[in-house]
N, C-alpha and C positions, 0 to 999 in steps of 0.2 A: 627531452621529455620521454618517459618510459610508458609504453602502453601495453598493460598484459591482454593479449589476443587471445580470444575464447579455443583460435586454431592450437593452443597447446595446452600441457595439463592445468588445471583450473587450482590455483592454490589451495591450501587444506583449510585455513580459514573458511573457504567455503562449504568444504565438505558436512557438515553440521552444527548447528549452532546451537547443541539443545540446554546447553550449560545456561544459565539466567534467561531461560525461555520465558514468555509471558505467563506469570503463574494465574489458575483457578482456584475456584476456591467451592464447595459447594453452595454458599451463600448469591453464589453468581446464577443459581438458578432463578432466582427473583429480586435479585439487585441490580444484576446488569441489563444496559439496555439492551433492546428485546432487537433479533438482528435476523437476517436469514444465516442460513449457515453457514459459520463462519471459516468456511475451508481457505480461503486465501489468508488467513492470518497466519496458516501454516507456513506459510513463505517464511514470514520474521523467525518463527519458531523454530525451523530449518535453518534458515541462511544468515542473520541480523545477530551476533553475538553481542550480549548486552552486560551493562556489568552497575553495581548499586550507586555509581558515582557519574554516568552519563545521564546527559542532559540531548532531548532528543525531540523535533521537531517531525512531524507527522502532516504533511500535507493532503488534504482532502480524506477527511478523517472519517468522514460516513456520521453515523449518528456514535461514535464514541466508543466503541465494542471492544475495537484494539484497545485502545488507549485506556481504558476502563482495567485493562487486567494489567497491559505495560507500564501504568504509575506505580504500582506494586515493587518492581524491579529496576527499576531508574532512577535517580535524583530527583529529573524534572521532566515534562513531557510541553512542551508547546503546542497544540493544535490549530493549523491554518487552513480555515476556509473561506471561500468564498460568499459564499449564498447567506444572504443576511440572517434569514428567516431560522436556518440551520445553528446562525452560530450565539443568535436569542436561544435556541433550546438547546445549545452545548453548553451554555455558559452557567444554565439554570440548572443542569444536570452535575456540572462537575463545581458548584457553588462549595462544595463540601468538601474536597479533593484540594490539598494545599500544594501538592506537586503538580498540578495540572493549570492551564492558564487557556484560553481561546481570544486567537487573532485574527481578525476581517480582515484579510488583504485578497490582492488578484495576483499572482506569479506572474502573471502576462505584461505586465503595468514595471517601467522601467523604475528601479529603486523603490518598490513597494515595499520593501521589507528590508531596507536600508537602518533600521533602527535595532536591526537584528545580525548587523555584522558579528564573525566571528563568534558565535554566540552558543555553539550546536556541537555535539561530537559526531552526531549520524541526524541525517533525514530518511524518514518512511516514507515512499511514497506509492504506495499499492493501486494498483488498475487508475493513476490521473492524466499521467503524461500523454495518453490519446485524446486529453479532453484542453489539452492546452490549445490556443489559439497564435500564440505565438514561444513557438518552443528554445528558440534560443535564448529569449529575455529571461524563459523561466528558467532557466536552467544557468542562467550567469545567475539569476538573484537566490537559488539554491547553495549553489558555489562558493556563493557570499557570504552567506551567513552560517557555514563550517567551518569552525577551527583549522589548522593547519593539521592535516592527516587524518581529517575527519570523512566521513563517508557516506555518497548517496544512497539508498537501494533503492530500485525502482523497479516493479512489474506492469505491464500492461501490454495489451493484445495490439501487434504492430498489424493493423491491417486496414486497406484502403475504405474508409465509409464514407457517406457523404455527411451524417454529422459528428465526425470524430475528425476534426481537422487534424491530428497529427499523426504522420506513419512516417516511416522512412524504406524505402527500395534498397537500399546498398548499406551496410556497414559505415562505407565511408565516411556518406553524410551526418551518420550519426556521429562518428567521433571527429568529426569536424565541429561539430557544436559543443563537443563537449572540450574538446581543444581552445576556442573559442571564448569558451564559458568560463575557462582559468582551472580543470582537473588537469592532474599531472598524471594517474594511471587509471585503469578502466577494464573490466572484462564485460564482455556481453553475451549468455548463453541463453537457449532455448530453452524453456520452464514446459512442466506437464505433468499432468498427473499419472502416477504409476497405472501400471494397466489393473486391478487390484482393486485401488483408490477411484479410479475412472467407473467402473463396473459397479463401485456401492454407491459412487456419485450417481450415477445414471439413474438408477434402479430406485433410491429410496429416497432422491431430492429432485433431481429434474423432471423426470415423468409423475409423480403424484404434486408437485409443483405447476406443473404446466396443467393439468387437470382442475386445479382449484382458480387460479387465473386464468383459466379461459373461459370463466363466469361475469370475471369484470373487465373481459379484454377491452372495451371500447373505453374504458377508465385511464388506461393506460397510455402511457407517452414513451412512443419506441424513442431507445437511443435516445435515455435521457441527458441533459448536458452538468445539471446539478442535484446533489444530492436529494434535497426539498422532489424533484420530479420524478425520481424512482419511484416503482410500484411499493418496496418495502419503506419510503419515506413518508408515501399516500397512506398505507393503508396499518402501521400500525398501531396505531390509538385504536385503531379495527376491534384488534386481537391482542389487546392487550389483559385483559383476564385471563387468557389463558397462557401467557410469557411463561411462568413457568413447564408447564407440559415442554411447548414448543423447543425452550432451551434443554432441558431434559433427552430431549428429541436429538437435537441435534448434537449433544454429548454424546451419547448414546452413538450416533453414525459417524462421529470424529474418530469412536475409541475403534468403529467397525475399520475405517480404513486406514487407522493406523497399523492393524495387526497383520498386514501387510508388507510391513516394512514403511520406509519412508512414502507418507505422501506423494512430494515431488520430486522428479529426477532432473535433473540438467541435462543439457544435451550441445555439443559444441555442435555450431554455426558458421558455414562459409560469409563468405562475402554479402549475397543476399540474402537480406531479412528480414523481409516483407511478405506476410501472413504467416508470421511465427509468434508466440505467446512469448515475451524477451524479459528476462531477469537482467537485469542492469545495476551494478556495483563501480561507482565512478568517485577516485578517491583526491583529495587535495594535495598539494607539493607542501614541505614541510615548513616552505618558508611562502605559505599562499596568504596573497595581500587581502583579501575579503573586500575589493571591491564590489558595489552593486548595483 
């Protein structure tokens, strides 16, 4: 088994992915669902090369925001969530969207998604995999249901909390799971925002962000576990007359810290990697059985 180590140079496949990037559209100022700012989508739009004939599963999908602009450029888009309530008003949202399908399962839950063997060229899975509660099941039943040379990507904040059951301390353990789980190669590097990108972040979404919810902080439910209990799942029916301004808005501070150059930068990673923000790209053996 071959495993590319983030300790060497990171293939060029990685190095941008902007070719079949999630297109926009100006119509998505009041079509699309209404989202905070959508700066982690930049990850796919960097790193996730897409192309009009992949078929591509999306776990924990948020209220649809990615997946809303990536049926545009894919064949077919799977969304799996968990949270009931969520995937009633996924399902009522993309009722119109014939590339797009929404599926109830738990990752955590042995052969939950056994019906979806071999079925995927790429899974998305943006900021989940700290909210897994048993991370190796998820990630055998990830495994499972990619084609042979198909591929995970995964971001999410590797660091110790008390309701975020999943981190890992060492490399190791992580590609011990993923060994495990049935990938045959794997890089793992450090994600972050350019210093540039971090600075318009700060300045024009976090601090007048934090200003507006700390009106309904007792509203709030820290270290939510599902999408339904985030502040922006609470409260958009809130502000939803003003969806356009807002997305407007946040266009507007995408294009500011694009002109920067790239949003995110990679950053290779020793052995431990624990309280590092981790981009994780874990790929299938060509001849991978799709067990789940």
């Amino acid at each position: 088994m071959r495993a590319i180590r983030s300790a060497g140079p990171v293939p060029a496949r990685l190095e941008h992915a902007e070719v079949g990037s999630p297109r926009s559209r100006l119509s998505d100022l009041w079509h699309a669902p209404l989202t905070d700012l959508p700066v982690r989508d930049e990850i796919v739009r960097q790193y996730v090369p897409l192309s009009a004939q992949m078929e591509i599963l999306e776990a924990g999908p948020g209220n649809g925001f990615l997946a809303f602009r990536l049926a545009r450029s894919v064949a077919a888009i799977t969304l799996l969530e968990v949270a009931e309530g969520n995937v009633a008003d996924l399902r009522q949202r993309f009722a119109r969207v014939p590339n797009v399908r929404v599926v109830h399962a738990d990752l955590c839950q042995p052969a939950s998604v056994q019906d979806h063997a071999l079925s995927y060229d790429a899974v998305v899975a943006i900021e989940v995999m700290e909210y897994f509660s048993d991370p190796a099941t998820a990630l055998r039943n990830l495994a499972g249901v990619l084609r042979p040379g198909g591929s995970l990507y995964a971001q999410f904040p590797n660091y110790e909390c008390a309701t975020w059951p999943t981190c890992y301390h060492t490399r190791g353990e992580l590609e011990a799971q993923l060994r495990e789980a049935g990938f045959a190669a794997w890089e793992i590097c450090r994600l972050q925002l350019s210093s540039w990108a971090q600075f318009v972040y700060e300045w024009l979404h976090e601090k007048p962000i934090r200003l507006y919810r700390a009106r309904k902080r007792s509203q709030r439910v820290e270290r939510p576990q599902h999408y339904d209990q985030t502040w922006a799942g609470q409260h958009a029916r809130g502000v939803e007359r003003g969806k356009s301004l807002i997305h407007l808005l946040w266009a507007a501070i995408m294009l500011l810290m694009r002109l920067g150059g790239r949003v995110y930068r990679r950053e290779q990673c020793g052995d431990t990697i624990l309280g590092k923000n981790l981009f994780l790209v874990a790929t299938t053996g060509e001849h991978h059985g799709g067990a789940v």
